[in-house]
C-alpha positions as CSV (number, residue, x, y, z in Angstrom):
1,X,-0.1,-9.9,-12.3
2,X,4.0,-9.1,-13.3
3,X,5.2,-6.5,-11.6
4,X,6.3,-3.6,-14.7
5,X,10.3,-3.0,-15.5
6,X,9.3,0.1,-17.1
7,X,10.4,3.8,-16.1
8,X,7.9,6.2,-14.1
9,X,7.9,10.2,-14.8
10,X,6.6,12.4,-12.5
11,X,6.2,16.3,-13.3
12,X,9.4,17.2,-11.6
13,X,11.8,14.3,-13.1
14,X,10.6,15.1,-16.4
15,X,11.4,18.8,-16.1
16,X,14.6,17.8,-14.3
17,X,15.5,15.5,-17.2
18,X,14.4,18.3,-19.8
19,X,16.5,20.9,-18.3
20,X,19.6,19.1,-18.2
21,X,19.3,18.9,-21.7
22,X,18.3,22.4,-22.7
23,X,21.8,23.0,-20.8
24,X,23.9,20.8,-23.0
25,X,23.4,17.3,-21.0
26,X,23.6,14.1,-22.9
27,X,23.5,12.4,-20.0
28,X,21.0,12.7,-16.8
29,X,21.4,10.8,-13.2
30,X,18.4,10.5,-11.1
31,X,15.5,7.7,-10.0
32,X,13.1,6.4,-12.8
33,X,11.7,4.4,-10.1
34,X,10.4,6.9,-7.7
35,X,13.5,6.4,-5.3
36,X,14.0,3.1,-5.1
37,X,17.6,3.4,-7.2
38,X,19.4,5.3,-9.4
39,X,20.6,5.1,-12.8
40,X,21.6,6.9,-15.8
41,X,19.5,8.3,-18.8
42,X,20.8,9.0,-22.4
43,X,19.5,12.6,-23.3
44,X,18.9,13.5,-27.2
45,X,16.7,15.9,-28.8
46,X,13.9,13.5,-29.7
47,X,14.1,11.0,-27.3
48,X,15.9,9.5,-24.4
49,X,17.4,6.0,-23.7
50,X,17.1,3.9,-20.4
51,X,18.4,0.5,-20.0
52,X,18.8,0.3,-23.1
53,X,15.0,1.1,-24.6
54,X,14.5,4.1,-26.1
55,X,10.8,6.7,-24.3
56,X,10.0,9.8,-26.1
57,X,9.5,13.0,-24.3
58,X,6.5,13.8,-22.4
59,X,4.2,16.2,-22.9
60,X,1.7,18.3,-20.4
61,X,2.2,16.3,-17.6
62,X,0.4,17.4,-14.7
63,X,1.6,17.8,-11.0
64,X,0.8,15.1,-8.3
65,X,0.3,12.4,-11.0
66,X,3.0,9.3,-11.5
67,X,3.0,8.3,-15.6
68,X,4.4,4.6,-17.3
69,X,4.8,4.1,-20.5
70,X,2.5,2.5,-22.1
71,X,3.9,1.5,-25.7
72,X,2.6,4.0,-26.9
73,X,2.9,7.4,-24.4
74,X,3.1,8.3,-21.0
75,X,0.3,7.5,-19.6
76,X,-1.2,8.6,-15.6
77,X,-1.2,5.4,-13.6
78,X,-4.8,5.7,-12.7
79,X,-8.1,4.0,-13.8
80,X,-11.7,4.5,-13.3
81,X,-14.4,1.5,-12.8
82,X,-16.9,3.0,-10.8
83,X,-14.0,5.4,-9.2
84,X,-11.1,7.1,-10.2
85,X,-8.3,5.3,-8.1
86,X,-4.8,7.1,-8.8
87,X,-0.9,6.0,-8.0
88,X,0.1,9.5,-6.3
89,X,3.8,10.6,-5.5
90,X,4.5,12.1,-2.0
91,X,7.5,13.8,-1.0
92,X,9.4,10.8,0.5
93,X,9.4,9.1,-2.5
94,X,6.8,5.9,-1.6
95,X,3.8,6.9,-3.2
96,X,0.1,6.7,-1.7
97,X,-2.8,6.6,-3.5
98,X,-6.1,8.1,-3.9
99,X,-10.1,7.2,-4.5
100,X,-11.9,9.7,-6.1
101,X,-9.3,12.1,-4.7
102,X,-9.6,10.9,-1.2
103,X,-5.8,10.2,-0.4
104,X,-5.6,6.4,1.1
105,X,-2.4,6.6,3.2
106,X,-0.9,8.8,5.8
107,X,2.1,10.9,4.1
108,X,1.6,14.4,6.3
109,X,4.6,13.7,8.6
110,X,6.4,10.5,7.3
111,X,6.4,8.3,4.1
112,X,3.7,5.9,4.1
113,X,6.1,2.7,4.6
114,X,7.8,4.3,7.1
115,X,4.1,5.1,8.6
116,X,3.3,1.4,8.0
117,X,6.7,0.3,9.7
118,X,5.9,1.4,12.8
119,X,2.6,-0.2,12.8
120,X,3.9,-3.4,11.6
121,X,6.3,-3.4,14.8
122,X,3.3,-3.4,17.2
123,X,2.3,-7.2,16.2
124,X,5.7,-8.4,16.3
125,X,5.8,-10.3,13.0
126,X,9.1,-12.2,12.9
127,X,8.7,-15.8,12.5
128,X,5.2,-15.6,12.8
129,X,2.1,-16.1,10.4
130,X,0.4,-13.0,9.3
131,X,-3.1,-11.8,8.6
132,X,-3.3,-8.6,6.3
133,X,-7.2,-8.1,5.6
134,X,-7.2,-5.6,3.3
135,X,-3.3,-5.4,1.3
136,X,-3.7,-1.8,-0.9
137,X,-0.1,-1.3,-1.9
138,X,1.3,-3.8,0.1
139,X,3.0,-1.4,2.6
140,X,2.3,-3.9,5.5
141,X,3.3,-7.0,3.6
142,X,6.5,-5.4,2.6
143,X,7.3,-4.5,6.1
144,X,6.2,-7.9,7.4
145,X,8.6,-9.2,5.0
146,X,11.2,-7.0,5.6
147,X,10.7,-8.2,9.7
148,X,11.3,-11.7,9.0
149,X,7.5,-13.0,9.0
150,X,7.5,-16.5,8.0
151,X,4.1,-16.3,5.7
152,X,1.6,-13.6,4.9
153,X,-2.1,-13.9,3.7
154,X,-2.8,-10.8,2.5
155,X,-6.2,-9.8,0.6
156,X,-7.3,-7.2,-2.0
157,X,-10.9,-6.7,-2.7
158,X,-10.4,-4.0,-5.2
159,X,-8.8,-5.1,-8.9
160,X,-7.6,-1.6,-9.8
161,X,-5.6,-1.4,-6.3
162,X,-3.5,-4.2,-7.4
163,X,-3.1,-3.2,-10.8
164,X,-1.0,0.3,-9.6
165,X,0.5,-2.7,-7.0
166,X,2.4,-3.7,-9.9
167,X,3.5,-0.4,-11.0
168,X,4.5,0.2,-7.8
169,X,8.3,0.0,-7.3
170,X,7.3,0.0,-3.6
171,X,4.9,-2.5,-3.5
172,X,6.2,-6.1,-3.0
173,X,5.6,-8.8,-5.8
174,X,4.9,-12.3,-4.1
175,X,6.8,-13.8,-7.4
176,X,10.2,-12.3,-6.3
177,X,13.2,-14.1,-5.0
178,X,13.4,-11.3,-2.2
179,X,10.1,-12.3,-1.1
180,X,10.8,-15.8,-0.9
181,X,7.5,-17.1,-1.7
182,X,6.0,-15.8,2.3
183,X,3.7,-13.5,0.6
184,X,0.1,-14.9,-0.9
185,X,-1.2,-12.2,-2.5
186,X,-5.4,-13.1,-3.0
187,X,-7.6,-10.9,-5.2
188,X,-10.4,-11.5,-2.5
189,X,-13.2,-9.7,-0.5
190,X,-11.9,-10.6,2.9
191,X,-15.3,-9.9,4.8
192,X,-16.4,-13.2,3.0
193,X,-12.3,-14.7,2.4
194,X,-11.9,-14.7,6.0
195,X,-13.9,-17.7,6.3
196,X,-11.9,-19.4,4.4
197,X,-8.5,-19.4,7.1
198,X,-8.5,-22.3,9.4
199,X,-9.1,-21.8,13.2
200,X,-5.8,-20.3,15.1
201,X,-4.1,-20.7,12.3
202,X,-2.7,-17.1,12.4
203,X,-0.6,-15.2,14.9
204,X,-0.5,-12.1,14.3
205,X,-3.4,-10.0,12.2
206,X,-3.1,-6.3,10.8
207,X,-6.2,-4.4,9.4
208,X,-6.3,-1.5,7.4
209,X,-9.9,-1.6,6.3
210,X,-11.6,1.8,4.4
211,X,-13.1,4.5,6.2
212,X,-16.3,2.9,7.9
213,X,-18.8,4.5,5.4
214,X,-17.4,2.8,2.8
215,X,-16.6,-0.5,3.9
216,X,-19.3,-0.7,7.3
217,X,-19.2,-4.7,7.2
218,X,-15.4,-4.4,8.1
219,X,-16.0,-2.7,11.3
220,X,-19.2,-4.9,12.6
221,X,-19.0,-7.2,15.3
222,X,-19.7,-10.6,13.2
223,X,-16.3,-9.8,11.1
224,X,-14.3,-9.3,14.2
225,X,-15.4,-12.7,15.9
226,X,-13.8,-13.5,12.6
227,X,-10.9,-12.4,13.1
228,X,-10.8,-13.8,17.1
229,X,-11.2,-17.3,15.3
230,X,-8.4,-17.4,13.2
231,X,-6.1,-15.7,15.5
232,X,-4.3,-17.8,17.9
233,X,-5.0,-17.3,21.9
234,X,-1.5,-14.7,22.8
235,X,-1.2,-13.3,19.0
236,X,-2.0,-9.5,18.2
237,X,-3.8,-7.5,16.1
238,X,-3.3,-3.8,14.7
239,X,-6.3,-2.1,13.7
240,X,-6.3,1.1,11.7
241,X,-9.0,3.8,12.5
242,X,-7.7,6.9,11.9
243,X,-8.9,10.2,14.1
244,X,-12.0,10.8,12.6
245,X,-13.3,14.0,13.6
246,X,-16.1,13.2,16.8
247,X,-17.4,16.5,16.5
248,X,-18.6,16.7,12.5
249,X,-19.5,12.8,12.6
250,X,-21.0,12.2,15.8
251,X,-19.2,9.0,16.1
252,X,-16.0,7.6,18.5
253,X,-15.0,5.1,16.1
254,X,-12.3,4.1,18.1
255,X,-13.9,3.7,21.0
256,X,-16.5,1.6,18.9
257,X,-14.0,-0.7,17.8
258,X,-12.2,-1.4,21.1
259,X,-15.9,-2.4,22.5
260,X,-16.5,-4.6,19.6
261,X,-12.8,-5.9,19.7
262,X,-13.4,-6.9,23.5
263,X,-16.5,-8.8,22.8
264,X,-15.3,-10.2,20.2
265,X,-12.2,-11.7,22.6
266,X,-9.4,-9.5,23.0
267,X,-8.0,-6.9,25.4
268,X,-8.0,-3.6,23.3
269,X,-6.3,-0.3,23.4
270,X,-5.5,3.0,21.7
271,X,-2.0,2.4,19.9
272,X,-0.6,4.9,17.3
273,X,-3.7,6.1,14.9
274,X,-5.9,3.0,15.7
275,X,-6.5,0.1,17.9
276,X,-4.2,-2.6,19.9
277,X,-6.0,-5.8,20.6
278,X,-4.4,-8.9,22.5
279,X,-6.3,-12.1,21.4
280,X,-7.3,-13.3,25.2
């Protein structure tokens, strides 16, 4: 799908916007695209004007919600199908986003692609052919891209989650000259997908799977031999478990991964908020 050209209004760039011209503004400076630039906005009484298209003032927007224009009104960048899954502004600017309320991303001490940066660094991506199982915004991809990878596969299993992709002014669009055609973007299950990549054909791998009561077949011990087959002998892979809490679930899934990972082929450790593995 196209990435959108459109503006995005939060609560607090609306008011800004509104308040500028209660005080006499025609003009207001600021980011329509939730920090990614600048630009200037025509303020009137019954509308405003941005590169060169004319948006009608919001109304009763609502805090922790990101709205486009949708040719009609502002609209929250959110559907539902099956479960509400929501575009959400953080205060760095990169947004995360949320299932049924259940925020996706890491944002409490950093921005999520600054988070995903320093995960991205552990596999070493320049020059190299990556593996990202499970894309979600695409903060991995962009930071692959940004590292010099020479190719990324990257999958999506859920439609909606690439939908708000391209709303994203974060999110990387495969079609764009800056990504020089190294990103392939599938709308794919990779628990079955992964079958489909050729034997050491990857060297370096990065998964971000759900949490494991959502997405349990991402996390078993067939899916991992998986992922030892496609990954060249030397090559690493990142592996995203978060700290779940041992004492409320009853589970180390950490330590459950690492002992799959090492059957499965590789030597694993604890690196950041998940799992190192070096394919042996």
């Amino acid at each position: 799908m196209p990435h959108a050209t459109g503006p995005l209004l939060t609560l607090q760039t609306a008011s800004a916007m509104q308040a500028a011209l209660q005080a006499g503004a025609l003009r207001w400076e600021g980011s329509l695209d939730l920090g990614r630039s600048r630009g200037q906005a025509l303020l009137a009484t019954g509308s405003w004007r941005w590169q060169e298209r004319d948006f009608p003032w919001p109304t009763r927007l609502k805090d922790r919600t990101i709205y486009h224009f949708d040719g009609e009104a502002w609209t929250p960048a959110a559907r539902y199908a099956g479960s509400l899954i929501k575009l959400v502004p953080t205060e760095w600017n990169v947004p995360t986003f949320e299932i049924d309320g259940i925020k996706m991303l890491p944002t409490a001490r950093e921005s999520p692609l600054d988070d995903a940066r320093r995960k991205v660094a552990l596999v070493e991506p320049r020059g190299r052919v990556v593996l990202d199982t499970c894309g979600g915004l695409g903060y991995f991809a962009a930071c692959c891209l940004e590292a010099g990878a020479s190719r990324i596969l990257s999958f999506e299993k859920n439609e909606s989650v690439l939908w708000l992709r391209t709303l994203n002014p974060w999110s990387p669009d495969p079609d764009a000259p800056e990504s020089g055609g190294r990103l392939q973007l599938a709308h794919a299950d990779v628990a079955q997908a992964v079958a489909t990549v050729a034997d050491a054909s990857v060297d370096a791998l990065l998964h971000d799977p759900p949490r494991f009561g959502i997405a349990g077949e991402l996390y078993s011990q067939a899916f991992y031999d998986q992922l030892a087959r496609v990954l060249r002998r030397g090559g690493k892979l990142f592996h995203y478990t978060g700290s779940p809490n041992r004492l409320t679930s009853g589970r180390d899934v950490p330590r459950e991964v690492a002992r799959r990972l090492e059957k499965a082929g590789f030597r694993a450790q604890p690196a950041l908020d998940g799992v190192l593995g070096l394919k042996r």
